[in-house]
C-alpha positions in Angstrom: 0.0 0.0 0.0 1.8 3.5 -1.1 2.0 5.8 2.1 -0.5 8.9 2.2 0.0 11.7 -0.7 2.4 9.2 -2.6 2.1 8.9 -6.3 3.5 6.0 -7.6 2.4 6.1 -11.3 0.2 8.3 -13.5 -2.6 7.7 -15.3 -4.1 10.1 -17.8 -6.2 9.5 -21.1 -3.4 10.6 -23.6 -0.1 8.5 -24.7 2.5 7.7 -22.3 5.9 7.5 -24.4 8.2 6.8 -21.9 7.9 5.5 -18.1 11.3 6.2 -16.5 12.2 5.3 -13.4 10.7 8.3 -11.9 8.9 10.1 -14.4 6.0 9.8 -16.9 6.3 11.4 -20.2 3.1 11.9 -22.0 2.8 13.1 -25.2 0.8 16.1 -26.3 1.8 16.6 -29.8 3.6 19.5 -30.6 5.0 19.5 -26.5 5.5 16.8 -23.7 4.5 16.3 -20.7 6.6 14.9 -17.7 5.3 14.2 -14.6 7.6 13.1 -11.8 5.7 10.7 -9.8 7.0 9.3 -6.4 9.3 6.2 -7.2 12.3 6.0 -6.3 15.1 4.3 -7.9 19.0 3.6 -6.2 21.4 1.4 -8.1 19.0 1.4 -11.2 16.6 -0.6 -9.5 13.2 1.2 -8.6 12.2 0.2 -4.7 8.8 -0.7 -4.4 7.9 1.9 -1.4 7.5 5.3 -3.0 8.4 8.8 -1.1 5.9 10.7 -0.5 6.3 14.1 -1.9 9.6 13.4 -3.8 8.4 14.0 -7.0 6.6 17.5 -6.3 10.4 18.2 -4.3 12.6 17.3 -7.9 10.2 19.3 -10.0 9.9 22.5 -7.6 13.8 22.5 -7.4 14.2 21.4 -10.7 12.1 24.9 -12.2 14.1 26.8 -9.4 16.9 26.0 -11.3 15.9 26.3 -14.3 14.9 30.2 -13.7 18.4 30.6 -12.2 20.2 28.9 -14.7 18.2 30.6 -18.0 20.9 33.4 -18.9 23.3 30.5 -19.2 20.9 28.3 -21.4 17.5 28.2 -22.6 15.6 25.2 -21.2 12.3 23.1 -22.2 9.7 24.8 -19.8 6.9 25.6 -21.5 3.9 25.5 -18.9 4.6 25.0 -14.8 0.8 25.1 -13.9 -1.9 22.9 -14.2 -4.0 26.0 -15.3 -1.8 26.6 -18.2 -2.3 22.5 -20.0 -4.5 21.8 -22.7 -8.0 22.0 -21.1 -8.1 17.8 -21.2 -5.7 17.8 -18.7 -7.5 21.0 -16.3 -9.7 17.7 -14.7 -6.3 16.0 -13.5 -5.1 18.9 -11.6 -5.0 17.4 -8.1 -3.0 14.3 -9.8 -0.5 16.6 -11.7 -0.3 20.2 -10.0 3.3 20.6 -8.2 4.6 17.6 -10.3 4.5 18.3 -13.6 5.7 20.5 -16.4 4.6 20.9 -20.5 7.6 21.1 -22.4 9.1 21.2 -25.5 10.4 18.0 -27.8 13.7 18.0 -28.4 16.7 15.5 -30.1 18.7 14.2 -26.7 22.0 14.5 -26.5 23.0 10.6 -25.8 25.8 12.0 -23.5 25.4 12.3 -19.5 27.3 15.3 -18.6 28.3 15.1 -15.2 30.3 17.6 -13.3 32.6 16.8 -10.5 34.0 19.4 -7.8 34.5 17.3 -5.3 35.7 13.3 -5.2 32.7 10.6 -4.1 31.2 7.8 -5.3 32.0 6.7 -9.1 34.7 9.0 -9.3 36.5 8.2 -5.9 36.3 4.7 -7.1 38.1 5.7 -10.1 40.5 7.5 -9.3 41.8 5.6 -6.3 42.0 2.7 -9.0 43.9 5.1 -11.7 44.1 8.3 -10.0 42.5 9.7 -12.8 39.1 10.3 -13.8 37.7 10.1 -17.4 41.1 10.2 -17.9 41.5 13.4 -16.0 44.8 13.2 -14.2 44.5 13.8 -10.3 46.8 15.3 -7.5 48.1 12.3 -5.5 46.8 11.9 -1.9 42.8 13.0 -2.4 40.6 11.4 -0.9 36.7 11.1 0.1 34.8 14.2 -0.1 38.2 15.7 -0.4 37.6 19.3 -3.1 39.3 19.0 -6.3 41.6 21.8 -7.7 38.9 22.5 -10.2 35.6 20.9 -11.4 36.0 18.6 -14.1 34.1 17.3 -16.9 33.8 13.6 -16.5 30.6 12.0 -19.0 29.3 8.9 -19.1 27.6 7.0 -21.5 23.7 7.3 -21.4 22.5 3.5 -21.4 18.1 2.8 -22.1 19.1 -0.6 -20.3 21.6 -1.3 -17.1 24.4 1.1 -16.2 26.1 4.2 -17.0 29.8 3.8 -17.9 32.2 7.0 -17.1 33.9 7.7 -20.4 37.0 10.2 -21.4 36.1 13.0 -23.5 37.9 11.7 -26.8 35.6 8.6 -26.0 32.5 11.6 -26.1 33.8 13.4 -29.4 33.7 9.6 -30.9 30.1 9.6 -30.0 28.6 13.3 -30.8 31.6 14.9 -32.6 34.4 17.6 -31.3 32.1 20.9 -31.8 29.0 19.3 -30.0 31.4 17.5 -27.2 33.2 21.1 -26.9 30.0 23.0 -26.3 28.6 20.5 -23.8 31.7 20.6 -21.3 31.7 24.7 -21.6 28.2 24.7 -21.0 27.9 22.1 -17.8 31.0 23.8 -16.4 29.2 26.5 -16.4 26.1 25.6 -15.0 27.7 24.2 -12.5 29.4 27.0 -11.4 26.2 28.8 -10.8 24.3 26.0 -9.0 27.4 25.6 -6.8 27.3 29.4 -6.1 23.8 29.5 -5.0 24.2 26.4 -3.2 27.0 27.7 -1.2 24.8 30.6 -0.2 22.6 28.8 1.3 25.1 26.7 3.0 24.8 23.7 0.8 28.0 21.9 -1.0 27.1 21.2 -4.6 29.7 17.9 -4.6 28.7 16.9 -8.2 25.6 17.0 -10.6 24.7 16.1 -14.2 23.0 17.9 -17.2 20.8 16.2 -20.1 21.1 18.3 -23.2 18.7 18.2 -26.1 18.4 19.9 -29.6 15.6 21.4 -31.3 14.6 21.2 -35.3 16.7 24.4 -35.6 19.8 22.7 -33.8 19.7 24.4 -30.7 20.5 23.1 -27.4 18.5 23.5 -24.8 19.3 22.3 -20.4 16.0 19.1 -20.6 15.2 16.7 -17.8 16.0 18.0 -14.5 18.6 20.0 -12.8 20.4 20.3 -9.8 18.3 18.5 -8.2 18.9 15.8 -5.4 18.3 12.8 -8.0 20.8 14.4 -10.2 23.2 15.7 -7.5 25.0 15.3 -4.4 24.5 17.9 -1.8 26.0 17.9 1.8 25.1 20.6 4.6 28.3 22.7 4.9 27.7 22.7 8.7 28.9 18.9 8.7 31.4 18.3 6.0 34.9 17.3 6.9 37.5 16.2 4.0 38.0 12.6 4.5 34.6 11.5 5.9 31.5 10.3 4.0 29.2 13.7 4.7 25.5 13.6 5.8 23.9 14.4 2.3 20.8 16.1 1.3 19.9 13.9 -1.8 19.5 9.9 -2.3 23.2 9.2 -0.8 21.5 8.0 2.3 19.6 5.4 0.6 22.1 4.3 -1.3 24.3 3.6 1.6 21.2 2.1 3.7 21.3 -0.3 0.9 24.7 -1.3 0.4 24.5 -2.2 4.3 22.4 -4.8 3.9 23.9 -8.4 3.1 21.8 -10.4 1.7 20.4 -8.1 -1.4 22.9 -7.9 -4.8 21.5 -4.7 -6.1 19.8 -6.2 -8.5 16.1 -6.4 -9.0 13.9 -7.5 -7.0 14.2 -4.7 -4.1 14.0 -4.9 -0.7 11.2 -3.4 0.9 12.4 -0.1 2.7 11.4 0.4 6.2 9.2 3.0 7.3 12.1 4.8 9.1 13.9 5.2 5.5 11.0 6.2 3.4 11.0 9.1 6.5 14.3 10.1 6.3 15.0 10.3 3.0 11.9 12.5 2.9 13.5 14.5 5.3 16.6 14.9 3.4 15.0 16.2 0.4 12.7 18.5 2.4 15.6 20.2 4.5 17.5 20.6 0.7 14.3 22.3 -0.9 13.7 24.2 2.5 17.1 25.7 2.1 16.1 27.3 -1.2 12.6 28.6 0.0 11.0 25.7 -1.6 7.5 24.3 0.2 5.5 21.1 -0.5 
């Protein structure tokens, strides 16, 4: 049984396209729309418990950042409210309002372009194997959580089936060509400058992130999907990071580590069920994170 005000899938009278592993992509002919429901995915597996109120959280932070990010790139907004669909849609309000967005269509870039400012996760386990990433040479002697000189551009490959894989960016150029490869990097760099800016205000670390891309029939890019949020990202409270330590994180981290603590589950499908007390605090986590940019469910 989901818990109250969870929404685990959508159901509306048009065409689904695509059913992610947390949103719903309808389409509404010249435009899409993309409704983040509830789920909840962590090592590409989608847990059977939703979290209540998780997707209203990615796609209030999500448009956040798309408004502060808009003099960098145009995005795919189109329509954030309910009131603003095609009038077939108006009925589904209470289903769709705070969780949705109409946006345009667009060619996707088949690049995911992540940004890395600080080491953790795939990229720790890189570069403590190589002490590179994506072929990016590193100073010796980093460690977890520990800031890098610089960000870096590290990509990955954007698989429909199983996992990502971190590629170098002459493996990227082999995929979508020098020019297209060149502009991507400038422009995530970028981006994540400015989310890592705000986020610092606010006394968040942006650690890393990544960017979806898409082109329209003119061949212009556009920022698609999400961004910056705690899906796509790794936040910690600047209150409680120390170099060298796993921080306390204000995005899915904590699940993923609930998960990998328990023995007899191979991160593969099917999922454990979560307990009550870690649908709750991951909730938490990404309440405290939109809280912090004046963002209310």
């Amino acid at each position: 049984m989901n818990p109250p005000n969870a929404l685990r899938s959508s159901s509306l009278p048009i065409e689904r396209v695509r059913r992610g592993k947390v949103r719903d992509v309808y389409d509404l002919g010249g435009a899409l729309l993309i409704v983040a429901t509830d789920r909840v995915s962590a090592f590409d597996v989608v847990m059977n418990e939703p979290i209540p109120d998780k997707g209203k959280i990615l796609t209030q932070v999500a448009n956040f950042w798309f408004g502060a990010t808009k003099d960098i790139l145009p995005n795919h907004l189109l329509a954030t409210n309910v009131s603003d669909y095609p009038a077939e849609l108006q009925k589904y309000a209470e289903q769709l309002e705070g969780r949705s967005v109409m946006v345009k269509k667009a060619v996707v870039a088949p690049i995911e372009c992540i940004v890395r400012g600080y080491l953790a996760g795939s990229g720790l386990k890189e570069y403590e194997k190589q002490g590179a990433v994506c072929g990016i040479a590193l100073p010796p002697g980093l460690g977890m959580a520990h800031e890098l000189p610089e960000p870096i551009f590290t990509p990955s490959t954007k698989a429909e089936e199983g996992h990502d894989e971190n590629i170098s960016f002459e493996q990227m150029t082999a995929i979508v060509g020098l020019e297209l490869s060149e502009r991507l990097r400038e422009l995530s760099l970028a981006l994540y400058k400015r989310g890592r800016q705000l986020a610092a205000e606010r006394n968040i670390i942006l650690a890393d992130t990544k960017f979806e891309f898409g082109q329209l029939d003119g061949g212009d890019l556009i920022l698609i999907d999400e961004v910056l949020t705690p899906d796509s990202s790794r936040y910690w409270p600047m209150e409680n990071y120390e170099p060298g330590k796993n921080p306390p994180s204000l995005d899915k981290q904590y699940l993923r580590d609930y998960l990998s603590s328990l023995k007899d589950w191979n991160k593969q499908p099917p999922p454990p069920t979560l307990p009550q007390e870690v649908i709750q605090n991951v909730r938490a986590r990404y309440l405290d994170l939109a809280g912090r940019f004046g963002i209310t469910v």
